[in-house]
C-alpha positions as CSV (number, residue, x, y, z in Angstrom):
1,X,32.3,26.4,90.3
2,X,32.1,27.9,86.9
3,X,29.5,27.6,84.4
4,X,30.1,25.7,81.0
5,X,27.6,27.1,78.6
6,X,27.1,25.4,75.0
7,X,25.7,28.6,73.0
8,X,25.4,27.6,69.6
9,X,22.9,28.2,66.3
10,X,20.7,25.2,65.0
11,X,18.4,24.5,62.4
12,X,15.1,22.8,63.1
13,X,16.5,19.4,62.3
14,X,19.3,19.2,65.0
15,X,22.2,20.5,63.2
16,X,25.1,23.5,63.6
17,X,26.3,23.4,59.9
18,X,26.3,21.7,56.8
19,X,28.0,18.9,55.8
20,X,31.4,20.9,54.6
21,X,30.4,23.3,57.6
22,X,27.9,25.8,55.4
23,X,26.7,28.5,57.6
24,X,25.8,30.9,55.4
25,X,21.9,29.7,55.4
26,X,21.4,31.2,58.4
27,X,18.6,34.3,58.4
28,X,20.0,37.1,59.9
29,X,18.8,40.5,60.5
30,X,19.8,43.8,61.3
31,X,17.7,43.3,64.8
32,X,18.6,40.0,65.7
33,X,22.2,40.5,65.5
34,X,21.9,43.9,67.1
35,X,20.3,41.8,70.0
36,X,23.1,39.2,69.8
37,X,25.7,42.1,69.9
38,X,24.4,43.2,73.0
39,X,23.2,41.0,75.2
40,X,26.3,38.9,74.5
41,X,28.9,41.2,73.6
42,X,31.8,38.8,75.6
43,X,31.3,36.2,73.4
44,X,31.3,37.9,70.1
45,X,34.2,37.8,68.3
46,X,37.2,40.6,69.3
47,X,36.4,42.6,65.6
48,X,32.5,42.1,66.3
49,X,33.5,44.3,69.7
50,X,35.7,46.4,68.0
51,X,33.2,47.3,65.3
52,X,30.5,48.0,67.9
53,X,32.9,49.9,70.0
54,X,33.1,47.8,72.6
55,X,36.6,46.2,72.2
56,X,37.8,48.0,76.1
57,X,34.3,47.2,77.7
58,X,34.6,44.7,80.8
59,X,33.4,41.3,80.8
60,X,30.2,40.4,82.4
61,X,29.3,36.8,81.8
62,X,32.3,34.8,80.1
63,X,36.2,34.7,80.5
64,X,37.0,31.4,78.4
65,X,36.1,30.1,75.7
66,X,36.2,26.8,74.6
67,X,36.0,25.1,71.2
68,X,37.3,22.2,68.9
69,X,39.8,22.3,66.1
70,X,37.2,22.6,63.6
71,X,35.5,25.4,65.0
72,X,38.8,27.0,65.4
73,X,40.8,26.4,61.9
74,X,38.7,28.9,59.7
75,X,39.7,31.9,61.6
76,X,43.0,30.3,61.9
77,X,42.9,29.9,57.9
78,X,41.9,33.9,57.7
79,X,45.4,34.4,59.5
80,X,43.3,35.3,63.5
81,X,45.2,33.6,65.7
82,X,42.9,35.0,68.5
83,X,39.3,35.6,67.1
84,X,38.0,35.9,70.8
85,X,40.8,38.5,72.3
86,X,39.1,39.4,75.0
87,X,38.7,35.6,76.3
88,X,40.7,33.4,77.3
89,X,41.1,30.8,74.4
90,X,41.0,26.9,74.6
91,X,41.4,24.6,71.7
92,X,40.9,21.0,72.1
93,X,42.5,19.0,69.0
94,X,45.0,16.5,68.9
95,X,46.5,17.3,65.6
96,X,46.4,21.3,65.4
97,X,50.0,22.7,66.0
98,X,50.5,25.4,68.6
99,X,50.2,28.5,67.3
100,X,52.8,30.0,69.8
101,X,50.3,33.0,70.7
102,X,49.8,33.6,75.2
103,X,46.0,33.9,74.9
104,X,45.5,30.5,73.0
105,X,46.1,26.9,74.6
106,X,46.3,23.8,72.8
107,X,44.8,20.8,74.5
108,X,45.7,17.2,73.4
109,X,44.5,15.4,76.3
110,X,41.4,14.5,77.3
111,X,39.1,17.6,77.2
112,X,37.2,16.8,80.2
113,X,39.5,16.4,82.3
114,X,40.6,20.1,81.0
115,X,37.5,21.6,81.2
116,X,37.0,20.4,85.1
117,X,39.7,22.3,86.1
118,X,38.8,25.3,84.4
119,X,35.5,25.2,86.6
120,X,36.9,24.9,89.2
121,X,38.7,27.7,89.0
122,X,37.7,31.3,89.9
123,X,36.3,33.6,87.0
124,X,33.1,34.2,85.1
125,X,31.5,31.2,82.9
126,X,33.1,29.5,80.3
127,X,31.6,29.6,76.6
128,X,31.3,26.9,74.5
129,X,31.6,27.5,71.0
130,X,31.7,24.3,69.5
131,X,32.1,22.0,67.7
132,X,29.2,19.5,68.0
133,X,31.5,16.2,68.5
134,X,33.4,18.7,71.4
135,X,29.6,19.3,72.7
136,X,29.0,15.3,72.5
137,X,32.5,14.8,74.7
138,X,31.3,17.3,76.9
139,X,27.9,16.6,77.6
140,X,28.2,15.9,81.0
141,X,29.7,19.3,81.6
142,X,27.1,21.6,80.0
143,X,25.7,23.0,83.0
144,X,23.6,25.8,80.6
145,X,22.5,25.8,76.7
146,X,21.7,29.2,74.4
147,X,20.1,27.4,71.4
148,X,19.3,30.0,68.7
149,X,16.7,27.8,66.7
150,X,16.6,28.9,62.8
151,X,13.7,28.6,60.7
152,X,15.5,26.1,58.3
153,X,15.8,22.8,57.7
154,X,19.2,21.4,56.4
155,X,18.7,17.5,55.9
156,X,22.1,16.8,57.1
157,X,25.0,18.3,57.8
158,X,27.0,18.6,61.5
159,X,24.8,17.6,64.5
160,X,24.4,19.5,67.7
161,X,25.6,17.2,69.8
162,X,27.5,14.2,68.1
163,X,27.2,11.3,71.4
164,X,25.1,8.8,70.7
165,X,21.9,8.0,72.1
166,X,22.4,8.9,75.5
167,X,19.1,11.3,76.8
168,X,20.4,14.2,79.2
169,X,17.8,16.4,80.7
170,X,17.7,20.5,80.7
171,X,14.9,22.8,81.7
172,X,13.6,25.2,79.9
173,X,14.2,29.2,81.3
174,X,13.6,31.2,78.9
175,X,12.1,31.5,75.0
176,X,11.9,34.4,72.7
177,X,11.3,35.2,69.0
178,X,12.7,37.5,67.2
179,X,11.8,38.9,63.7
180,X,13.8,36.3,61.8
181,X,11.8,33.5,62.5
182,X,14.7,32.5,65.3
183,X,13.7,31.3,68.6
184,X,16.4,31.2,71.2
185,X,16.0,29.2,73.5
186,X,17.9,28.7,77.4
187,X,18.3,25.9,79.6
188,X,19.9,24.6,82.7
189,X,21.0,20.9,82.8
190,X,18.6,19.0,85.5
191,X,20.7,16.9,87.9
């Protein structure tokens, strides 16, 4: 069975984005995304490999990714049809037309349902890229999380997971801090 991993950014308040999707707040630093770069090259996006040189390397840890309209349209409005190349590309939205490309699917039905059968199929783990209401649909099928926890505090904006209350249980693996002031954090659901 395949691994769902939600890896996402998050301020200290809970959410992934502002409230018109800001991300820009975000402290990055040379370090940090050099650490990002390489310890999960699969998911970066295909010209974040191609600028490190490492568009041909293999893929280690993901083969899919997954990810809601939302998360999907700004590349789409930069003219990317395929920001993650080298994965295989879900979309869950029911209004999003196809963009006729092999590597991207279009799912209108019910994304659970979707992303079961991708688990149970062979191949490396499945990322996660968002959106929160995706995450909140998905909740049940999040067997991992990669929170990178930023220093900031945005006072609204797009939660992390958008389900209602409705506690779900993880254990902590691992922490580390990095010269930002970013702790990332990883967990494995509890069952």
């Amino acid at each position: 069975m395949r691994e769902l991993t939600y890896y996402i950014g998050v301020t200290l308040d809970g959410f992934i984005a502002g409230p018109a999707d800001e991300v820009d707040f975000y402290p990055v630093t040379e370090g940090f995304a050099e650490m990002l770069g390489s310890e999960l090259s699969d998911i970066q996006p295909a010209f974040v490999r191609a600028g490190r040189g490492e568009a041909d390397e293999p893929l280690t840890r993901f083969d899919t990714v997954v990810m809601g309209r939302r998360t999907y349209e700004p590349a789409l409005a930069q003219g990317v049809v395929d920001p993650y190349s080298q994965l295989r590309t879900i979309v869950m939205s029911t209004t999003l037309d196809d963009p006729g490309h092999d590597n991207v699917e279009i799912v209108r039905t019910d994304p659970v349902a979707r992303v079961r059968e991708l688990q149970a199929e062979d191949g490396l783990g499945i990322y996660l890229a968002g959106g929160g209401g995706l995450a909140g649909v998905l909740l049940d099928e999040i067997d991992r999380l990669i929170v990178k926890k930023y220093p900031v505090i945005a006072g609204s904006g797009i939660p992390m997971v958008d389900h209602g209350f409705r506690p779900t249980s993880f254990a902590l693996d691992r922490v580390r801090t990095f010269d930002n002031g970013c702790a990332v954090l990883e967990y494995t659901r509890t069952r």
